[in-house]
C-alpha positions in Angstrom: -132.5 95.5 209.1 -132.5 92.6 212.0 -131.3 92.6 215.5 -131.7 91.4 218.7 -129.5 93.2 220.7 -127.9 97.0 220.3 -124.6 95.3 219.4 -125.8 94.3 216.2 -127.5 97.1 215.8 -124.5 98.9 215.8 -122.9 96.3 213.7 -126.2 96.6 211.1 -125.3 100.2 210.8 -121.8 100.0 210.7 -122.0 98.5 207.3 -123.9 101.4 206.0 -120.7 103.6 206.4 -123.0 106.5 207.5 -119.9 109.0 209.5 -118.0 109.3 206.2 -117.8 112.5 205.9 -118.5 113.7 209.2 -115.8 114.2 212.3 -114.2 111.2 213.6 -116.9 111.2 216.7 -119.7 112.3 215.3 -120.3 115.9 216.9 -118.9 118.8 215.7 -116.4 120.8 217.9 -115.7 117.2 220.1 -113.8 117.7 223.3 -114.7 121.7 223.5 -117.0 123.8 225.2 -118.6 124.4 222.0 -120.0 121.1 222.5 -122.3 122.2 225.5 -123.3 125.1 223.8 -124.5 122.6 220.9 -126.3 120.7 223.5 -128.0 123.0 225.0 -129.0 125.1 221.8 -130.3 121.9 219.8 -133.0 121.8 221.8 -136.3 122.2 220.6 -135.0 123.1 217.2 -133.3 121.8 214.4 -129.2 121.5 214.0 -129.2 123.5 211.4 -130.7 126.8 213.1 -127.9 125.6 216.2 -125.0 125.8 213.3 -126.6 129.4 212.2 -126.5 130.4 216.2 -122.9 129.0 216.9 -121.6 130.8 213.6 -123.1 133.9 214.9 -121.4 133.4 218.2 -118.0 132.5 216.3 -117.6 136.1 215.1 -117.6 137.2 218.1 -115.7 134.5 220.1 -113.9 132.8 217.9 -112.8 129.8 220.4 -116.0 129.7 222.2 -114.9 129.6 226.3 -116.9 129.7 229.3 -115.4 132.6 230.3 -116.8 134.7 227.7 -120.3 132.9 227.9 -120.0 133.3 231.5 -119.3 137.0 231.1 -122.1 138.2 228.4 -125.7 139.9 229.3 -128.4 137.9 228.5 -129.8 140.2 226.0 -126.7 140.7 224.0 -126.2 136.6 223.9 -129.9 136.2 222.8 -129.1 138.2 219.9 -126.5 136.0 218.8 -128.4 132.7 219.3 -131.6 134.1 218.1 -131.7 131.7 215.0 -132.0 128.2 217.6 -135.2 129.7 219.1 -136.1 130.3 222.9 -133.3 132.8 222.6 -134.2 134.5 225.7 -134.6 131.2 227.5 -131.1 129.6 226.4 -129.5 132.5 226.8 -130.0 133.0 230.8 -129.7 128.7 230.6 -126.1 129.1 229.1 -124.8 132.0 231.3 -125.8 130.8 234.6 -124.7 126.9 233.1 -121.0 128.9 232.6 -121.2 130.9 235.6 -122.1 127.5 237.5 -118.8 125.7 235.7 -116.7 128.4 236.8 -118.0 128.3 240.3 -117.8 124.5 241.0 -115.0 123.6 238.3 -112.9 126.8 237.9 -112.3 126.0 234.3 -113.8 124.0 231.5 -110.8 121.0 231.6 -111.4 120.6 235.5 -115.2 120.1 234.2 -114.4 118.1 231.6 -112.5 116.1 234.3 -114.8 115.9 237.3 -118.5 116.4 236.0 -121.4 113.7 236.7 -124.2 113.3 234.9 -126.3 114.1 238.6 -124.1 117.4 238.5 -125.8 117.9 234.5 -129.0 117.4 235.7 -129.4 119.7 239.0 -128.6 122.7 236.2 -131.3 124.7 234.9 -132.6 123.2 231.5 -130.4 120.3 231.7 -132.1 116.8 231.1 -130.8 113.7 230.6 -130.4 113.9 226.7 -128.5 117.3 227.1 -126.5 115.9 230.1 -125.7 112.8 228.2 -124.5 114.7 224.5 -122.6 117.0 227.2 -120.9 114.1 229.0 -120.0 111.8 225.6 -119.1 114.9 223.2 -117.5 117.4 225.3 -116.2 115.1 228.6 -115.3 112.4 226.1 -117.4 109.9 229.0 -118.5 106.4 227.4 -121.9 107.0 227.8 -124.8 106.2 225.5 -127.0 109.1 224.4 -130.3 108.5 223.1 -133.0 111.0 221.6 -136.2 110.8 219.2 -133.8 109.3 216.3 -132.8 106.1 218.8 -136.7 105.8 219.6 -138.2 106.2 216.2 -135.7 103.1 215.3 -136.1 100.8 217.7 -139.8 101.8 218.1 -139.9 100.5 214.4 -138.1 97.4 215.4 -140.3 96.5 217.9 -138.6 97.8 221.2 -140.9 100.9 223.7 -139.0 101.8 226.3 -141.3 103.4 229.2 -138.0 106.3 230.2 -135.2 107.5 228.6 -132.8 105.7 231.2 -134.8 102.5 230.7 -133.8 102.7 226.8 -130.0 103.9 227.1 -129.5 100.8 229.4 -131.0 98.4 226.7 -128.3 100.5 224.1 -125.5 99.8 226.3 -126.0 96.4 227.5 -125.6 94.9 224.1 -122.6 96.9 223.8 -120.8 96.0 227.2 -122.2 92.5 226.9 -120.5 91.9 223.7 -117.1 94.5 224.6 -114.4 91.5 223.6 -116.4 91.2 219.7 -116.2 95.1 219.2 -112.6 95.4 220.2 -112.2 92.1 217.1 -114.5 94.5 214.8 -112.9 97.7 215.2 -109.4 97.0 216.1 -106.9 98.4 218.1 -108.3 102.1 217.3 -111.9 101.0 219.2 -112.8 103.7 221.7 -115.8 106.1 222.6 -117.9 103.4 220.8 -121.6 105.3 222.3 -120.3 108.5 220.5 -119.8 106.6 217.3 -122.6 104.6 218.1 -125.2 107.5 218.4 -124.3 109.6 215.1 -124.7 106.5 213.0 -128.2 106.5 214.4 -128.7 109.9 213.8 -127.0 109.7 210.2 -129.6 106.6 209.7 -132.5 108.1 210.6 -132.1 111.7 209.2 -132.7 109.4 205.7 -135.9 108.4 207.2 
């Protein structure tokens, strides 16, 4: 696989047909607070410990909302996250992440509506990765997220990146620079490229 630019990159990987069988953009639960849940559970663990912990939550709150999050005692939501590790840790993270949406936002559509990423990032736990996957999966923002998967591949390719903002700009430049081709490639249905864009990485290098 050759490229120059992330644009074909993405068009590289668009051939492979790698989101077959997986949700229209990529993450599970798109659009919903489940999303940030996802975000902040995945890390430092696999996604398959996060899908035991969410399941676990699921019998208890079957629609996932802040409220509830916001509601629980950090010892009793540990439990139910225990399989994504650093229960204790992500619990207190995810309650006072809820408690702080509730505060600023009053509920999770005015969030979805009015977060920023610099909002993301002065929460507890929150780094750019998380605020990213948080803005692009639940906000439904264009904005690239990048992770070990997009640095293992272009790392491979030849491109280092010395920060994480350094290497999401070099993802979306090729994209924005080459907007008008995409909108030819994908139609009249082209939208929320970067979320599209990110799981076929993912899907690419899971294989890898």
């Amino acid at each position: 696989m050759e490229f120059s630019n992330s644009y074909e990159l993405l068009k590289e990987l668009k051939k492979k047909n790698l989101l077959k069988n997986r949700p229209k953009f990529w993450w599970p639960g798109y659009g919903t607070f489940e999303v940030v849940l996802g975000a902040v559970l995945t890390q430092n663990t696999k996604w398959e410990n996060v899908e035991k912990a969410l399941q676990q939550l699921k019998v208890k709150s079957e629609k996932l909302k802040v409220e509830e999050i916001a509601s629980y005692d950090p010892v009793y939501l540990a439990e139910l996250i225990k399989p994504a590790g650093f229960y204790n840790q992500k619990s207190k993270r995810l309650i006072a992440l809820s408690r702080n949406i509730l505060r600023d936002f009053g509920d999770f559509e005015t969030f979805k509506e009015n977060v920023d990423r610099e909002w993301l990032l002065n929460q507890k736990g929150i780094g750019f990765e998380t605020a990213d996957s948080i803005l692009c999966y639940a906000c439904g923002r264009d904005v690239m997220v990048v992770d070990a998967y997009t640095r293992r591949l272009l790392k491979k390719h030849g491109y280092e990146f010395e920060s994480y903002d350094e290497m999401r700009e070099w993802c979306e430049r090729g994209i924005e620079e080459n907007w008008d081709k995409l909108k030819e490639d994908y139609g009249t249905s082209f939208n929320l490229c970067y979320a599209r864009f990110h799981g076929k990485i993912v899907e690419f290098m899971k294989k890898r």
